[in-house]
Each structure stands twice: as structure tokens, then as C-alpha cells.
TIMAR-645902 format. One record per residue (C-alpha): residue number from 0; y negated, x negated, z negated. Coordinates in steps of 0.02 Angstrom, whole numbers. Layout:
+-----+--------+--------+--------+
:   i :     yy :     xx :     zz :
+-----+--------+--------+--------+
: NUM :      Y :      X :      Z :
...
+-----+--------+--------+--------+
This chain:
+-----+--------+--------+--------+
:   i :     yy :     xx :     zz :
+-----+--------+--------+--------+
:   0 :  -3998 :  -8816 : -11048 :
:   1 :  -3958 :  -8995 : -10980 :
:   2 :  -4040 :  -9109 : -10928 :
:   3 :  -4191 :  -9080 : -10785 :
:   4 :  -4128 :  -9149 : -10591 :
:   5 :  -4292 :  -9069 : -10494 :
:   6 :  -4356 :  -9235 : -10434 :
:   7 :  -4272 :  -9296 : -10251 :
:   8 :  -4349 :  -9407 : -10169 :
:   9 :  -4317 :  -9472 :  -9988 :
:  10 :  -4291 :  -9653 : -10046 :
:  11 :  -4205 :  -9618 : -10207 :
:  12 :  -4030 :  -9561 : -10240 :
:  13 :  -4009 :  -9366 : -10215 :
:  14 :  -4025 :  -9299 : -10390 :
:  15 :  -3871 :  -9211 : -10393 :
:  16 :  -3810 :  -9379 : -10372 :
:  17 :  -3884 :  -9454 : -10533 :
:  18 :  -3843 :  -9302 : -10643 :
:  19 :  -3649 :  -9331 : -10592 :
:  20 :  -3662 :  -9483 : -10615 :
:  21 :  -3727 :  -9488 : -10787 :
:  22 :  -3576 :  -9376 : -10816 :
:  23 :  -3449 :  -9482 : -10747 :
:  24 :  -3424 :  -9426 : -10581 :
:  25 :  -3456 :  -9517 : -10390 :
:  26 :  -3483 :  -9377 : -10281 :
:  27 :  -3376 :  -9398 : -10121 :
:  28 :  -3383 :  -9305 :  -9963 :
:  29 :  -3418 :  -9083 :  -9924 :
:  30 :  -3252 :  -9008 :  -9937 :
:  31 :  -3356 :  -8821 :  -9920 :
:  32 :  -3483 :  -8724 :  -9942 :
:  33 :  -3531 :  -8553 : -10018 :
:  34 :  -3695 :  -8434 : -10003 :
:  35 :  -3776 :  -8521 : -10157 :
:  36 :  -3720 :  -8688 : -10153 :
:  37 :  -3575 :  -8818 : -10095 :
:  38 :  -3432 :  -8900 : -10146 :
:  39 :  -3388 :  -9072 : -10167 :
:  40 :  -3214 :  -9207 : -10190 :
:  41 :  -3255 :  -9324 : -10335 :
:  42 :  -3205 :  -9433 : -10436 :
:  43 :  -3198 :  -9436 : -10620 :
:  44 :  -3212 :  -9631 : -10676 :
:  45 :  -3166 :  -9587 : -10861 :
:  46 :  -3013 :  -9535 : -10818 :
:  47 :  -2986 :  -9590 : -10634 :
:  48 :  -2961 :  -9420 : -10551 :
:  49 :  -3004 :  -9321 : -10403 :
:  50 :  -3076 :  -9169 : -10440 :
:  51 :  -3193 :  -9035 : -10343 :
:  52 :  -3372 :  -9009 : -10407 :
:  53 :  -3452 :  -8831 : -10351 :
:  54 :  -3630 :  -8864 : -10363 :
:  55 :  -3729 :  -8699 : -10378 :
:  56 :  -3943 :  -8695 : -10314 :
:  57 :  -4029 :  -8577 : -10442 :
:  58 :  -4162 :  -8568 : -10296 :
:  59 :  -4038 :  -8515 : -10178 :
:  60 :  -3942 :  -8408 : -10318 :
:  61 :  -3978 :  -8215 : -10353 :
:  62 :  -4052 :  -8176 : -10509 :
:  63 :  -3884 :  -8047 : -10537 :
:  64 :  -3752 :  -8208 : -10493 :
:  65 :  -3842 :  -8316 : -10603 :
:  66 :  -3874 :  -8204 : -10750 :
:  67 :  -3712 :  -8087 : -10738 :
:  68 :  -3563 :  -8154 : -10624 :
:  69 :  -3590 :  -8344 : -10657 :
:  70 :  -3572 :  -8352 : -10857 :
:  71 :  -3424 :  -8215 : -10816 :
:  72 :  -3335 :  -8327 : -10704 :
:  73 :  -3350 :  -8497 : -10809 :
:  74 :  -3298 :  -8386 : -10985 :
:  75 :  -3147 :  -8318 : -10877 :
:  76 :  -3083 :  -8501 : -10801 :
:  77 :  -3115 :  -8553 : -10994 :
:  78 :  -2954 :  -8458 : -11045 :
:  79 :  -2853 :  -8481 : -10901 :
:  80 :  -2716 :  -8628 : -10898 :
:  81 :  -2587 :  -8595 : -10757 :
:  82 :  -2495 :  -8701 : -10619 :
:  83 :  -2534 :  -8589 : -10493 :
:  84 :  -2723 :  -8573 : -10528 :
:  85 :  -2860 :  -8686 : -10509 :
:  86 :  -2906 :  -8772 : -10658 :
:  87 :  -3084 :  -8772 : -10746 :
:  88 :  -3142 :  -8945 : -10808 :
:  89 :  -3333 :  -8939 : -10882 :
:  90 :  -3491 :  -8842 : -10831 :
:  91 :  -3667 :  -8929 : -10845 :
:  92 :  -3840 :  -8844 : -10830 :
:  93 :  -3990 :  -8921 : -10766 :
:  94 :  -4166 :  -8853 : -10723 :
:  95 :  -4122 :  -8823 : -10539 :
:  96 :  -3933 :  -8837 : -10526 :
:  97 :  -3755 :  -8763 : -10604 :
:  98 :  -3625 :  -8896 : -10582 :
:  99 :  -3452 :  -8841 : -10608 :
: 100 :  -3311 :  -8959 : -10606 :
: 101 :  -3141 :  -8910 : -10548 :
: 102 :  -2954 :  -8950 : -10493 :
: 103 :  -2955 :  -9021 : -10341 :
: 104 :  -2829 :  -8945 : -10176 :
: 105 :  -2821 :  -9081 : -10089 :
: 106 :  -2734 :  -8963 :  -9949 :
: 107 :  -2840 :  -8862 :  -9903 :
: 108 :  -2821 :  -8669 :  -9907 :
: 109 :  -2710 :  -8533 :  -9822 :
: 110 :  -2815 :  -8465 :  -9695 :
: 111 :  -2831 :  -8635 :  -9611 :
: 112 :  -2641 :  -8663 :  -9628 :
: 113 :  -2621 :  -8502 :  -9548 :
: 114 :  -2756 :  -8529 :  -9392 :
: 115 :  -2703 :  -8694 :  -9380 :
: 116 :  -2486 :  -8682 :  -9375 :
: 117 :  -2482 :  -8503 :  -9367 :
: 118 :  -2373 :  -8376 :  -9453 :
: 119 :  -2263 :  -8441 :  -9581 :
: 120 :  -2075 :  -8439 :  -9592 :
: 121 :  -2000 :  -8307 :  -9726 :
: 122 :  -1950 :  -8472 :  -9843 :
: 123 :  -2138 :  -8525 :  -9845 :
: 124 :  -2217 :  -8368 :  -9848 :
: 125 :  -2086 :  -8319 : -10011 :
: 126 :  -2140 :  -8455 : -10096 :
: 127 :  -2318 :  -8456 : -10068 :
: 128 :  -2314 :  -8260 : -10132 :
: 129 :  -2208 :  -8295 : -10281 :
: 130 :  -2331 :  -8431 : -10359 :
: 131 :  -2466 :  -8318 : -10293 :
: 132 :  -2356 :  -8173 : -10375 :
: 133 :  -2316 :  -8286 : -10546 :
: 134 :  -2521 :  -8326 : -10547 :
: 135 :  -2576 :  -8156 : -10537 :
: 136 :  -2452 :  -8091 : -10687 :
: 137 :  -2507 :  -8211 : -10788 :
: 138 :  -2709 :  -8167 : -10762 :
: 139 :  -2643 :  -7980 : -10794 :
: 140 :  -2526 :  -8023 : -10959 :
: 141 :  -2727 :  -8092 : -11018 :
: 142 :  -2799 :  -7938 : -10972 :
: 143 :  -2897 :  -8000 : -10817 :
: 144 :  -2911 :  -7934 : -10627 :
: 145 :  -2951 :  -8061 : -10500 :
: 146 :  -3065 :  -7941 : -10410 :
: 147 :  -3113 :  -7774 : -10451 :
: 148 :  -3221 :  -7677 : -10326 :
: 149 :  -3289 :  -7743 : -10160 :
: 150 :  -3477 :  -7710 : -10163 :
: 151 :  -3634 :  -7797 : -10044 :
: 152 :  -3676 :  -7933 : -10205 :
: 153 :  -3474 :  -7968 : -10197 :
: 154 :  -3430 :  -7964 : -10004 :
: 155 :  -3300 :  -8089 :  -9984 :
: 156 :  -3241 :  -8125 : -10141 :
: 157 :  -3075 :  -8035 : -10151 :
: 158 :  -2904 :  -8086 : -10174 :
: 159 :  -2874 :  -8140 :  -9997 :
: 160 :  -2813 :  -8293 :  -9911 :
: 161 :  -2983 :  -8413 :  -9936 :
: 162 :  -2960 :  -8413 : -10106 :
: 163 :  -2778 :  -8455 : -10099 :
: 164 :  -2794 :  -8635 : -10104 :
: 165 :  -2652 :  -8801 : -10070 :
: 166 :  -2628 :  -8942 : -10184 :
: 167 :  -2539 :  -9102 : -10094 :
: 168 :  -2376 :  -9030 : -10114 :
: 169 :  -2439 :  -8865 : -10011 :
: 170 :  -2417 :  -8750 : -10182 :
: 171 :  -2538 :  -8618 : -10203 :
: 172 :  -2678 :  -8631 : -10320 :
: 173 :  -2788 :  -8452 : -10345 :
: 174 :  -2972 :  -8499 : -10336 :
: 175 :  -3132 :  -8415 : -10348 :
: 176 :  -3148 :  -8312 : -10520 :
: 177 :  -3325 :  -8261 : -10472 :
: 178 :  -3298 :  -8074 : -10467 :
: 179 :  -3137 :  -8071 : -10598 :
: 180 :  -3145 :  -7965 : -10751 :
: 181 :  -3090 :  -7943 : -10914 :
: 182 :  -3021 :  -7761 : -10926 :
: 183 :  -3000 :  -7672 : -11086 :
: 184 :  -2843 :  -7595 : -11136 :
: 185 :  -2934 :  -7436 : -11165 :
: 186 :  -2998 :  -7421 : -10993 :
: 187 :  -2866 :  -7445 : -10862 :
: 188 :  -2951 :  -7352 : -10709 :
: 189 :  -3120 :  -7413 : -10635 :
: 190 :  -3223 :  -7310 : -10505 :
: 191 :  -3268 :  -7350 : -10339 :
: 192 :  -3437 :  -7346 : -10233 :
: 193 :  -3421 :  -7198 : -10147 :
: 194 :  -3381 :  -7177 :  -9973 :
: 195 :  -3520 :  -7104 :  -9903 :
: 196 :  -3631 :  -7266 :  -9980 :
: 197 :  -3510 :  -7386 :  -9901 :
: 198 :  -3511 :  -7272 :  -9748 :
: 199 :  -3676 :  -7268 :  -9725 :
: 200 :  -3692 :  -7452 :  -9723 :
: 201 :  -3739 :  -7486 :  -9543 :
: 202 :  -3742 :  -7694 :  -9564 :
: 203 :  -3569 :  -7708 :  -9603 :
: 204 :  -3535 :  -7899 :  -9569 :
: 205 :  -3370 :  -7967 :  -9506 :
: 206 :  -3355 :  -8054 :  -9693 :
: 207 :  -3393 :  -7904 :  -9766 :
: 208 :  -3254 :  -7787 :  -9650 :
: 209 :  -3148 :  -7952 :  -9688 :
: 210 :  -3169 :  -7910 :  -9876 :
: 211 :  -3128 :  -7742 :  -9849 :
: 212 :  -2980 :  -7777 :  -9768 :
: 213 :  -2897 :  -7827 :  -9922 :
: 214 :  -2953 :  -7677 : -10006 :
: 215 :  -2837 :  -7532 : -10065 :
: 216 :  -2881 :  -7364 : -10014 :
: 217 :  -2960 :  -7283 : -10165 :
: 218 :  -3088 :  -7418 : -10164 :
: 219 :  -3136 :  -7374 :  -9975 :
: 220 :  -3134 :  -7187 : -10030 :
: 221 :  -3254 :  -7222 : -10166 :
: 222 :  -3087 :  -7153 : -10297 :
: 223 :  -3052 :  -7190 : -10472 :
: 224 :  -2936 :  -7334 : -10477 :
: 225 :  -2823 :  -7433 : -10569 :
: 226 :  -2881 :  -7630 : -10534 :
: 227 :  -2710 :  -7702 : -10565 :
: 228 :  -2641 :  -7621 : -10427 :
: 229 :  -2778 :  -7657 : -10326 :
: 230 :  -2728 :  -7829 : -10357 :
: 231 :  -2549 :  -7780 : -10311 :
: 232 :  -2605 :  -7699 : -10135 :
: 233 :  -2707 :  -7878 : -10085 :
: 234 :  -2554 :  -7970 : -10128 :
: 235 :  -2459 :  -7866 : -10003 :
: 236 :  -2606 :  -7866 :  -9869 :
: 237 :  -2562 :  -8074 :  -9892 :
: 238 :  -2381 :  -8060 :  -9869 :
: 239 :  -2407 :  -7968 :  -9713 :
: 240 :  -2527 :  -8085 :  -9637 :
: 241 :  -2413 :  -8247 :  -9673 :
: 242 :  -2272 :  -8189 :  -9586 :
: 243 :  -2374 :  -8103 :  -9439 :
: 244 :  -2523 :  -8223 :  -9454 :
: 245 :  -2647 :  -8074 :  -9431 :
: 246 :  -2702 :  -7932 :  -9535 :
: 247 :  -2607 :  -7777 :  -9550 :
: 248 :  -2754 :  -7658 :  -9517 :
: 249 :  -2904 :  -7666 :  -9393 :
: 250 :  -3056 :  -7693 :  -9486 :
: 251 :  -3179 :  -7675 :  -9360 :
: 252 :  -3214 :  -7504 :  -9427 :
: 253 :  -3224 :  -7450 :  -9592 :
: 254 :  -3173 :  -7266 :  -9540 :
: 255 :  -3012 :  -7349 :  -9438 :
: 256 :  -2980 :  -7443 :  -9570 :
: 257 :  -2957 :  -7310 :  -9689 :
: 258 :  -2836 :  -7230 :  -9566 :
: 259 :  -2730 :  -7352 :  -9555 :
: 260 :  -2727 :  -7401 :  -9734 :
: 261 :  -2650 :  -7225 :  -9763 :
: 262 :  -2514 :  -7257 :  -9620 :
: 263 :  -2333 :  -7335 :  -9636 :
: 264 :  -2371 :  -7513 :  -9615 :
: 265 :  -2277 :  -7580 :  -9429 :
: 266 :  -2229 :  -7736 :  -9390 :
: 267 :  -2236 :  -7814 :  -9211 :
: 268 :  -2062 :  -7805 :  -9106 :
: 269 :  -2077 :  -7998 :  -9054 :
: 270 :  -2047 :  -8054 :  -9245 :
: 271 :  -1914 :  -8047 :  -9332 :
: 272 :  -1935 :  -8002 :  -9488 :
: 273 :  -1804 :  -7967 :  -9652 :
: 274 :  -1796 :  -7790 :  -9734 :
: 275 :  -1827 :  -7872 :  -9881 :
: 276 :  -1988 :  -7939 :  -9832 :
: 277 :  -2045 :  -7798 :  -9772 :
: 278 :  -2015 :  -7705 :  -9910 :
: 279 :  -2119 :  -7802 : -10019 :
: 280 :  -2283 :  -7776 :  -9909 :
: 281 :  -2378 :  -7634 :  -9923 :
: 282 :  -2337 :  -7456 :  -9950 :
: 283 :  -2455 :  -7321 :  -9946 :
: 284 :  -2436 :  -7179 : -10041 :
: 285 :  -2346 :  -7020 : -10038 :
: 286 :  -2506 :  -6924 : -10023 :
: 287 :  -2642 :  -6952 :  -9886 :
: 288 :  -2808 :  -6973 : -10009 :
: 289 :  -2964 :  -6886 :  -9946 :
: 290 :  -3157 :  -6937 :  -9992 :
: 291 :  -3217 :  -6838 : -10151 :
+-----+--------+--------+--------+
């Protein structure tokens, strides 16, 4: 446990502040901001960088995120070294706060590329899924998933365009390892809530249908499935939405989504898109899948 950083005073320097300080780092401007905390640029003076510092409230912070998915995430990043994911720096514990420091993208992420210019040209779009593509193998060659099973605790934290993030040079850079998992060789298939809970959930949130969205269709059936290929199917639910700039399925309803998860994917008449783009969206599978 690090140092304590409960006392904030109205005069004094916030004491997130000081504890960064102490540590090297002049905390800069919000570049986000999450349900239990918010991110910051910095800068390191011991080694002159910018870098991003996620700064986690164990007030605001369920007692599951902090004791369970936190210490996962951090011991995953730990491992990791990869161009096309965001690096992990240091971690530091205090009485009231988790401060992680990070690589900083400097440009932004995809979605606000995307509502801001729109869908991208096949060149861009190829490139931005084959580091995403070249990222992804290389968390699956260590035996990791990026996201396993969308649940209410983990509503929004697939792999989906927010967490594809833009260094200066507008390369991806995968963030957010808060729901990624080590998977054992031994057990390759995972099972899903079932579809009557997630039915029954009448408070569906646009974030949460916006999670969804990404999802493949065993995990919206509540099915046994394999969470490599689940990785696989949000990959191509990103392809599609570069080059169209909008989802392929509506996700207003979780029964219509399920539909049309299970359909052959379309693609509007106004673009113009190569066979060999679509090819490597999505394909569902031979077999229409049914609720147990």
C-alpha cells in the first residue's frame, strides 16, 4: 500500500496532484473519463515523456473492480509489449486512489475519427485492421482474450472502436485490458449468461446495447463459446463500421439484434465496397443457433 493522498484541501494542491508529483509526473489536462475515475496527459520529468495516467476512486470503485478486474488488468498489461497495444508504465496504490500510468495516444481514438471524418477509405480502414489484426494475434499467441463475456459489471468494455486508440502517426493502439483474460489451454470454450437473464433485463442502456453490438451470437444466446473467436467476430463488427461508418446490426433491441447477427451481413448500395473487404467482415454461420 502506498503512500496515503486522503487530505484535499480547497487551498492546497489537489492530492492527486502531490502523489504524482512525488512520483515524477505534472499532471496536464482530462483527456477522458471512465465510471470510476479519469484520465489524464502527463508528463514524466525523469525521463521527459508524455504519458496518460488513469486515476482510479476506490470510493467511486466497486468492491468486484477493485478486488477482481483491477489486479487482473494491471498483471495482464504487465506481460504485454506490442506496437500496436498500449503500453503499461507503473501502478501506485494509495489509501483512496489507484494510479496507473500508461502510453499516451496523442490521437485520439476511432470512434471520434469515425463521427468526426466519417467512414474510412479501404487503404485506412486495411491498415487500421491489420495492426488491430497483428495486436490481437499476439494477445492470443500469450494465451489472452481481450474480452470475454459482456455482462452488467462489464458493459462497455469490449473490443470495439473506443478502445481502439491513435498515436500521432494515426496507428492503432488496443486499450483497455480491464475485462481481458488469461485462458488456459485446457479450457478453450467459456459459457455465456443465458438469454433469458440478458432478456429479461428491462434497463438495457444504449452503452450497454452498444456493448452488445460487438458481441457474437453465442454470447447473446447465453451458448458455450470459444473466446478467441469471439475476438475474431468484434474485429469484423470493426471492419464493417470503418468502411460504412455505422454498425452492421441494429442494437436497439436485443431480440433484433440477435436476428440480424444470424443474417448474411449487407452492405449499403451507395458505397462501394471491394469483394475482398467484404469478405473479411463478418460471416455468420452455416446454422441459425437457437436459445438453450
Amino acid at each position: 500500500m502506498g503512500k496515503g493522498d486522503t487530505s484535499e484541501t480547497a487551498s492546497a494542491t489537489p492530492a492527486y496532484r502531490s502523489v504524482m508529483e512525488e512520483y515524477g509526473y505534472e499532471v496536464g489536462k482530462i483527456i477522458g473519463h471512465g465510471s470510476y475515475g479519469t484520465v489524464y496527459e502527463a508528463y514524466y520529468t525523469k525521463q521527459k515523456v508524455m504519458v496518460a495516467v488513469k486515476i482510479i476512486s476506490k470510493k467511486k470503485a466497486s468492491e468486484d473492480y477493485l478486488n477482481k478486474f483491477l489486479p487482473r488488468e494491471i498483471q495482464v498489461m504487465k506481460v504485454l509489449r506490442h506496437k500496436y497495444l498500449i503500453n503499461f508504465y507503473q501502478a501506485i496504490e494509495t489509501t483512496s486512489r489507484v494510479y496507473i500510468i500508461l502510453e499516451l495516444a496523442q490521437g485520439g481514438d476511432v470512434l471520434e475519427w469515425i463521427q468526426r471524418y466519417g467512414a474510412c477509405a479501404e487503404t485506412l480502414a486495411g491498415k487500421w485492421f491489420s495492426q488491430m489484426a497483428l495486436g490481437i494475434a499476439y494477445l492470443h499467441s500469450k494465451g489472452i482474450v481481450h474480452r470475454l463475456t459482456p455482462s452488467l459489471s462489464a458493459a462497455g468494455r469490449d473490443l470495439k472502436l473506443e478502445n481502439l486508440l491513435l498515436d500521432k502517426r494515426e496507428n492503432v493502439k488496443i486499450s483497455d485490458f480491464g475485462f481481458a483474460k488469461m485462458v488456459p489451454s485446457s479450457q478453450p470454450v467459456h459459457s455465456s449468461p443465458s438469454y433469458r437473464q440478458m432478456n429479461s433485463l428491462s434497463h438495457l442502456s444504449q452503452t450497454y446495447c452498444g456493448s452488445f453490438a460487438y458481441a457474437c451470437p453465442e454470447i447473446l444466446l447465453g451458448l458455450p463459446y470459444n473466446p478467441f473467436l469471439s475476438d475474431t467476430w468484434s474485429m469484423g463488427v470493426i471492419l464493417y463500421t470503418l468502411v460504412i461508418a455505422r454498425l452492421p446490426f441494429d442494437d436497439t433491441n436485443l431480440k433484433k439484434l440477435l436476428r440480424e447477427t444470424q443474417k448474411e451481413v449487407t452492405f449499403p448500395a451507395n458505397f462501394t465496397i471491394s469483394q475482398e473487404c467484404k469478405g473479411s467482415s463478418i460471416k455468420p454461420g452455416p446454422q441459425p443457433l437457437s436459445p438453450e
